[in-house]
Residue frames relative to the residue before (quaternion, step in Angstrom):
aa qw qx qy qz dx dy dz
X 1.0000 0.0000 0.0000 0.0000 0.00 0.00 0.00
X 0.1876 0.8990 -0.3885 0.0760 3.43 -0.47 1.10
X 0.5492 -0.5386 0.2298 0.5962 3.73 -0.24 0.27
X 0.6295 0.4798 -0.5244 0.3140 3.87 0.89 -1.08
X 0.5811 0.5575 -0.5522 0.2159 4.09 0.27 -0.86
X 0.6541 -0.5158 0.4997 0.2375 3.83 -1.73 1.04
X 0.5468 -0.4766 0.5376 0.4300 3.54 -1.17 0.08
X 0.7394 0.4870 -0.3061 0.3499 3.75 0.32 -0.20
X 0.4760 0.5019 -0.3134 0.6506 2.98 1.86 -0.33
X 0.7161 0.3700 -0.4297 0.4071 3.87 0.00 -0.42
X 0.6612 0.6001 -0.3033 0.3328 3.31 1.23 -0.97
X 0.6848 0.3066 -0.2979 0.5901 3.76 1.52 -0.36
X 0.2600 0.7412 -0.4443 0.4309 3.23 0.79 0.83
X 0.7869 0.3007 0.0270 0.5381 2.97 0.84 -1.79
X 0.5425 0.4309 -0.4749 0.5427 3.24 1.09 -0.04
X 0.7774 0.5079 -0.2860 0.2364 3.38 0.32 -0.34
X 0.7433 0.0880 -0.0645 0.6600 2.98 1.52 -0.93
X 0.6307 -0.6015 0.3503 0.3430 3.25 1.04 0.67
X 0.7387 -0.1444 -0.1174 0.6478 3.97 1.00 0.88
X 0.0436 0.7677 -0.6334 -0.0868 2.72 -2.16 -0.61
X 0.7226 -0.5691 0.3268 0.2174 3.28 -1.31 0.89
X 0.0104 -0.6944 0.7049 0.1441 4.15 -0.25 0.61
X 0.3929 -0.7136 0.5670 0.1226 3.38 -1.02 0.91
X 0.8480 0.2550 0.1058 0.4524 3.72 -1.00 0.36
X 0.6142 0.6959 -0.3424 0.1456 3.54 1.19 -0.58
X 0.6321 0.4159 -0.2919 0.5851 3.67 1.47 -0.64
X 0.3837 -0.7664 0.4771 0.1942 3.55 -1.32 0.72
X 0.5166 -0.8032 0.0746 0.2870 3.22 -0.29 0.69
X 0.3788 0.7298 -0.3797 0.4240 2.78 1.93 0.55
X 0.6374 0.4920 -0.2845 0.5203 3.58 1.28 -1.21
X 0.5006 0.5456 -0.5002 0.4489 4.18 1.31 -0.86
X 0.8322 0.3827 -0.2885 0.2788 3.83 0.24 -1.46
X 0.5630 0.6510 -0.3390 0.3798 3.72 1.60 0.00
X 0.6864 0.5230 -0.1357 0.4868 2.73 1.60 -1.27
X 0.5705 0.5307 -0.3090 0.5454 3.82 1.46 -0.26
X 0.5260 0.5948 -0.3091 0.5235 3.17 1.29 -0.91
X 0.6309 0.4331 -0.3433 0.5446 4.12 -0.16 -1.07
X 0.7548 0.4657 -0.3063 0.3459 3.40 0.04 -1.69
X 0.6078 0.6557 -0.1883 0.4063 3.59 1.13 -0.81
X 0.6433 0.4673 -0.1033 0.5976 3.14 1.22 -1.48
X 0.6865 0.4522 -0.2245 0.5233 3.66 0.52 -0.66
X 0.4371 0.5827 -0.4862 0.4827 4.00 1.01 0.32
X 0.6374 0.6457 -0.2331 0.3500 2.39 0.79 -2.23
X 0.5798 0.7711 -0.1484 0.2171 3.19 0.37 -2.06
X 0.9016 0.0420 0.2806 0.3265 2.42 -0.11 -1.85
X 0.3169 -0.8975 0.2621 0.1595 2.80 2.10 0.38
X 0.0218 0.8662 -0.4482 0.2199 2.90 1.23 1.52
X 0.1355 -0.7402 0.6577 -0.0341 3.76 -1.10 1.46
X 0.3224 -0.6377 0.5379 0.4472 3.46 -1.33 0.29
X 0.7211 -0.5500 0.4139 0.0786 3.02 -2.04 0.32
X 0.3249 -0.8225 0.4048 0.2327 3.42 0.07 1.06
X 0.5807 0.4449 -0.5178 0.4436 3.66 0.04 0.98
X 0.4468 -0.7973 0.2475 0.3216 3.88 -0.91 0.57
X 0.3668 0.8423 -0.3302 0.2168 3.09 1.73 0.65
X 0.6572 0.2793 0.0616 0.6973 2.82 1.03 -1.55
X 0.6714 -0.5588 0.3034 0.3807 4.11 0.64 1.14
X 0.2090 -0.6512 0.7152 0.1441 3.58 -1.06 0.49
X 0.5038 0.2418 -0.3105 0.7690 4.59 1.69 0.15
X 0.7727 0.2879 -0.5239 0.2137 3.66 -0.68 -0.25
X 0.3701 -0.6809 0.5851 0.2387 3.52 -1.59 0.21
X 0.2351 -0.8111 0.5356 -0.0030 3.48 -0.86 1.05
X 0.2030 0.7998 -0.5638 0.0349 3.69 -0.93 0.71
X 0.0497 -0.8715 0.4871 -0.0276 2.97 -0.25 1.49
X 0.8268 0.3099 -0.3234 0.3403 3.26 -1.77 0.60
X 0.1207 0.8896 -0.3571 0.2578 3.21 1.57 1.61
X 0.5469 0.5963 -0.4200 0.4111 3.19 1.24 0.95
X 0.6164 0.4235 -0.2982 0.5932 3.26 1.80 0.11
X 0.5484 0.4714 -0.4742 0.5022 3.79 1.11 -0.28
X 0.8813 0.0844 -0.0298 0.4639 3.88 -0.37 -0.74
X 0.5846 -0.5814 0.4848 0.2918 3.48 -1.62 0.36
X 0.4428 0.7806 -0.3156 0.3082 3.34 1.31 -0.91
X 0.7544 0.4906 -0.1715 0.4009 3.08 0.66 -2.17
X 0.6589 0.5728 -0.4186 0.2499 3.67 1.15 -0.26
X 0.5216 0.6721 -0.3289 0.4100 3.45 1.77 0.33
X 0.5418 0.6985 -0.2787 0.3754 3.10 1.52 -0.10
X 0.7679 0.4330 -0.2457 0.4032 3.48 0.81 -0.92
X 0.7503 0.3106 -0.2601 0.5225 3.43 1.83 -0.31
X 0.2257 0.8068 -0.5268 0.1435 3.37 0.92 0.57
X 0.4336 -0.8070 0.3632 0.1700 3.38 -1.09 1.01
X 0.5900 0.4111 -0.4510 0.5287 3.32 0.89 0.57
X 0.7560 0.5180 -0.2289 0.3283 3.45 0.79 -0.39
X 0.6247 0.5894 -0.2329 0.4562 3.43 1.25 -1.50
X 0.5922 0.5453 -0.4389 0.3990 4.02 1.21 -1.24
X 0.6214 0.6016 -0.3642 0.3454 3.70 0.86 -1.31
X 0.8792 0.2440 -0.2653 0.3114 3.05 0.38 -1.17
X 0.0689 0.8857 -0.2353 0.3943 3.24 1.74 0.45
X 0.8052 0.3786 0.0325 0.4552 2.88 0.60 -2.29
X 0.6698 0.5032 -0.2586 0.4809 3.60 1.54 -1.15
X 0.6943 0.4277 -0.2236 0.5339 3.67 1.36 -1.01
X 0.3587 -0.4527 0.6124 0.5397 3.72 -0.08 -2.31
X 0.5346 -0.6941 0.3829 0.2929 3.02 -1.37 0.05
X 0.4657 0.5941 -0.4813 0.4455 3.06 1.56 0.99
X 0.2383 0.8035 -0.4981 0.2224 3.64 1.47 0.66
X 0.3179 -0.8040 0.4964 0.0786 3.32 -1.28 0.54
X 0.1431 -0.8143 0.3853 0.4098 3.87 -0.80 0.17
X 0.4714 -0.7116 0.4834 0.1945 3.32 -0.88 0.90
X 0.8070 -0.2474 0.1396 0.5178 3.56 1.17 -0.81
X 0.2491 -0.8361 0.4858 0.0534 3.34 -0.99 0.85
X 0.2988 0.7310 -0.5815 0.1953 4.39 0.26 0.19
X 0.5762 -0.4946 0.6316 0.1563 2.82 -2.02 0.42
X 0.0101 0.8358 -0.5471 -0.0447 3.53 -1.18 0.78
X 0.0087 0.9369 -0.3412 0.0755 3.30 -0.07 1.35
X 0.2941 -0.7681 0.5655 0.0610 3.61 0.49 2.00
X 0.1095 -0.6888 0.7154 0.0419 3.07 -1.28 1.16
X 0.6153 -0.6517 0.2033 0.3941 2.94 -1.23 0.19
X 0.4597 0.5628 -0.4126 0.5492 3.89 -0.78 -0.09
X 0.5060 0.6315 -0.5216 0.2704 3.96 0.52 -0.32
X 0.0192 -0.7300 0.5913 0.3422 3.35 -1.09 0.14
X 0.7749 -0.5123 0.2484 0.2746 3.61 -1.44 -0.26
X 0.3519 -0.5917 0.5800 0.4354 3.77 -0.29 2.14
X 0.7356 -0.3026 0.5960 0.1098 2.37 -3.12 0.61
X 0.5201 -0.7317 0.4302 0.0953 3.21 -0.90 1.08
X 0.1466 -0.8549 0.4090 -0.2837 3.31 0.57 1.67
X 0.3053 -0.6484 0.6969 0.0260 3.56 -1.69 0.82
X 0.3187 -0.7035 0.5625 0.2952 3.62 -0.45 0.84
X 0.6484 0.5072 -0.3578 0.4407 4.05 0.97 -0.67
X 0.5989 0.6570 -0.4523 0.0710 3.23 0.93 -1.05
X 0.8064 0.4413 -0.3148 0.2365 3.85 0.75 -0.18
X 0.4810 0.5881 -0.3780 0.5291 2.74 1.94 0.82
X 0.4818 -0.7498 0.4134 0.1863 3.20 -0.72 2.35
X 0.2686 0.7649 -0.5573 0.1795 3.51 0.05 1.38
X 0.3257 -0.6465 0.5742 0.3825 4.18 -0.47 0.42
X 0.2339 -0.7463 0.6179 0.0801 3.56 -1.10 1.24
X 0.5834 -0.0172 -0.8112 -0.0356 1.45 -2.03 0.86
X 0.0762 -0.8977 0.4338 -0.0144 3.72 -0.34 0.81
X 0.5763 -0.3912 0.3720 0.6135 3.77 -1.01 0.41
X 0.6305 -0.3411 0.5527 0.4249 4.07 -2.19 0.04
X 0.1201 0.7299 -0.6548 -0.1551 3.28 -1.24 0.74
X 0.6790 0.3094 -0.2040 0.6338 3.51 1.34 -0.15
X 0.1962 -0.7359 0.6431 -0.0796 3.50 -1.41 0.61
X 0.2172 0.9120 -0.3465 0.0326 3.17 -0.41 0.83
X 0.3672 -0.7655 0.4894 0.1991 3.77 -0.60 0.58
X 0.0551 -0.6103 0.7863 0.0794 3.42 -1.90 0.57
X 0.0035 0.5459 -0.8226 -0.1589 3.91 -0.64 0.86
X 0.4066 -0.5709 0.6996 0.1390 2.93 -2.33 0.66
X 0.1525 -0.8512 0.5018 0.0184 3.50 -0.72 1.16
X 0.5590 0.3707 -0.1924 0.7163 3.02 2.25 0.03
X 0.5305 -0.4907 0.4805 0.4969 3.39 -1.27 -0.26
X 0.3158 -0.6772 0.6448 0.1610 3.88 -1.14 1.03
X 0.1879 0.7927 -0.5768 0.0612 4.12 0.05 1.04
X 0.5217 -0.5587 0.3781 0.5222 3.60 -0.81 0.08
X 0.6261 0.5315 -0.4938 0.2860 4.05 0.46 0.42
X 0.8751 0.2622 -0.1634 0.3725 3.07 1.05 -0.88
X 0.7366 -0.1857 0.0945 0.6434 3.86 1.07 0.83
X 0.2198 0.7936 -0.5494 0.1420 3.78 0.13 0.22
X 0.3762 -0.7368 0.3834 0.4107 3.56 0.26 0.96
X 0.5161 -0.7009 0.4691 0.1495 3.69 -1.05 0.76
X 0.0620 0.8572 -0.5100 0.0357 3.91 0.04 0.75
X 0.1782 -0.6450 0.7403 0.0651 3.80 -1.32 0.85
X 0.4498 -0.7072 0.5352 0.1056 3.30 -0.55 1.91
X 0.8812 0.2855 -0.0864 0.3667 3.63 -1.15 0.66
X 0.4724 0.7013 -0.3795 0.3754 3.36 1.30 -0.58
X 0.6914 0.5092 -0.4525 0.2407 3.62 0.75 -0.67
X 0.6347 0.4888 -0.3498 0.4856 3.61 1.32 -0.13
X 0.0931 0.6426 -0.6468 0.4000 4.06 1.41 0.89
X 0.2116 -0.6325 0.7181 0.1985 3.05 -1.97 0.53
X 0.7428 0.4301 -0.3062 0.4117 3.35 1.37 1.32
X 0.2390 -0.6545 0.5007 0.5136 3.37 -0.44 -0.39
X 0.7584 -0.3794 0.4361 0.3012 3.12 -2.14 -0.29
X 0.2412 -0.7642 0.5628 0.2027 3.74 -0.52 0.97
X 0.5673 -0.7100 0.2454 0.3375 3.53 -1.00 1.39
X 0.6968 0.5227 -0.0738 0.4856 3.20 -0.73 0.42
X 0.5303 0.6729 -0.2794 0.4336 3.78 1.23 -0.71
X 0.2415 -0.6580 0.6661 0.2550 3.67 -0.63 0.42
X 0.1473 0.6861 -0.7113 0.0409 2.50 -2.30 0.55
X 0.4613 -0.6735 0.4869 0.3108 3.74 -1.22 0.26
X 0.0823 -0.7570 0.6464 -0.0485 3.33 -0.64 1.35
X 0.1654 -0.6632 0.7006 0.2047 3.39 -1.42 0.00
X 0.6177 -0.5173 0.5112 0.2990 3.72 -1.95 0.89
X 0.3668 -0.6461 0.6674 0.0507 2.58 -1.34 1.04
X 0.0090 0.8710 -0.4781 0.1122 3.42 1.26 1.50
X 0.2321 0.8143 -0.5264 0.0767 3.91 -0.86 1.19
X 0.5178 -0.6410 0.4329 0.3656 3.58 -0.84 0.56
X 0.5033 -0.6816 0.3873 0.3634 3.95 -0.84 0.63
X 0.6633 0.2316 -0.5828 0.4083 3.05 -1.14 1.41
X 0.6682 0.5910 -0.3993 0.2117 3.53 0.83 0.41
X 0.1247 -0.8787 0.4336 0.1557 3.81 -0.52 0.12
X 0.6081 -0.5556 0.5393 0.1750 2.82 -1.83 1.25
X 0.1223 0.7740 -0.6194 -0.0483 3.34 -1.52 0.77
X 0.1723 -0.8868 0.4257 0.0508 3.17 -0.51 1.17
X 0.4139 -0.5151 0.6329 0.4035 3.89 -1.33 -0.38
X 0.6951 -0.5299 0.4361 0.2139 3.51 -1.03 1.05
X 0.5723 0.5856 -0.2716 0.5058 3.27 1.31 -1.83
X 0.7463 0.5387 -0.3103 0.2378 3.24 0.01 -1.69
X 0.6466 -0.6063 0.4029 0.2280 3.40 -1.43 1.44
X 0.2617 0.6933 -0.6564 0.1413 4.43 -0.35 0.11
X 0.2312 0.5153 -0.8248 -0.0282 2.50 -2.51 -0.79
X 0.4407 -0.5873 0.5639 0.3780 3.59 -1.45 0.68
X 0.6644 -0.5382 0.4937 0.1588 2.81 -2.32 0.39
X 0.6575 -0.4482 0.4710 0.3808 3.29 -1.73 -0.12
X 0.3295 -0.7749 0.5089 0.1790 3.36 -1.08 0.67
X 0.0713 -0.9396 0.3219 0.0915 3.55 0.19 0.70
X 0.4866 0.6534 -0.2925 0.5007 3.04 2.32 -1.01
X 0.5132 -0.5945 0.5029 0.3608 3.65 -1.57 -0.27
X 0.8289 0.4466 -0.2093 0.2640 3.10 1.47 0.69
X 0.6499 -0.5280 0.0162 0.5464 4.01 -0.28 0.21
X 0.0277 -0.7678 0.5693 0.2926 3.49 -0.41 -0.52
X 0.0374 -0.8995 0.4338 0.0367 3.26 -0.61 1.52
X 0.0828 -0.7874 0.6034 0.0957 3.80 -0.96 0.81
X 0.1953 -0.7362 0.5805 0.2879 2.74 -1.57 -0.04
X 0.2243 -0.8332 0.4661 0.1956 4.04 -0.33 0.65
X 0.0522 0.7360 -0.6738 0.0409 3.39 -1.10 0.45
């Protein structure tokens, strides 16, 4: 997975295994602006994690980050990113939601989970959702790499909560970003390091 492959190449990627890795794609000026807001908005807003193990009892969440900061409005049209998903959806794709996700450490690992799964569709079905993780930190398998089960997006199910399963890290260097099929089986990892791991999702 590298920065040289085409949007059409990431896009059968993900048809195939149900994502895939854009390498290199955010510059690192836009990574330190965007940490920067996300930073400022803890602060802010005196953001705490949430006491249920979905959404992290260590991780920090801030959602609907197109009204907090000007910044976040580069995100949904970024040009290495927006063609891909483009290709999995059309280009009459919408955004449904934008937040920060910040795994501290001591996290353990979210329930394995389909972003479609509560939409009363018979799977395996055309892409109706698409989705991104840009890494604003390094994404390694110690400190919260998001957790993926190759292939799952063509299951004629979802994941039952709670269910085990072998996944592999979705291990990337910061500025790079995950793109996924809705369908497709995840959840972030355990944080083991003494530090944050920060994303942003959309």
């Amino acid at each position: 997975m590298t920065s040289e492959l085409t949007p059409d190449d990431h896009a059968a990627r993900i048809a195939k295994d149900g994502y895939t890795i854009i390498e290199d794609a955010i510059a690192p000026e836009l990574v330190d602006r965007l940490v920067a807001a996300i930073d400022r908005l803890h602060a802010e807003l005196s953001i705490a994690p949430a006491q249920n193990i979905f959404e992290g009892t260590k991780t920090l969440r801030v959602y609907n980050l197109l009204a907090r900061d000007r910044v976040f409005e580069e995100v949904p049209v970024h040009d290495r990113i927006l063609p891909v998903v483009e290709r999995v959806l059309d280009q009459g794709c919408l955004v449904s939601s934008l937040s920060s996700i910040t795994i501290l450490a001591g996290e353990t690992a979210q329930p394995i989970h389909a972003d479609d799964q509560l939409i009363p569709l018979p799977k395996p079905h055309v892409p109706i959702v698409c989705n991104t993780m840009w890494a604003l930190t390094d994404f390694t398998e110690e400190n919260g790499a998001t957790r993926l089960v190759p292939g799952t997006h063509t299951r004629e199910r979802s994941p039952d909560f709670g269910e085990p399963h072998e996944t592999i890290g979705a291990v990337m260097k910061r500025g790079s970003v995950l793109v996924w099929n809705g369908s497709l089986w995840h959840g972030g990892g355990e944080n083991r390091t003494g530090e944050p791991r920060i994303g942003l999702a959309m």
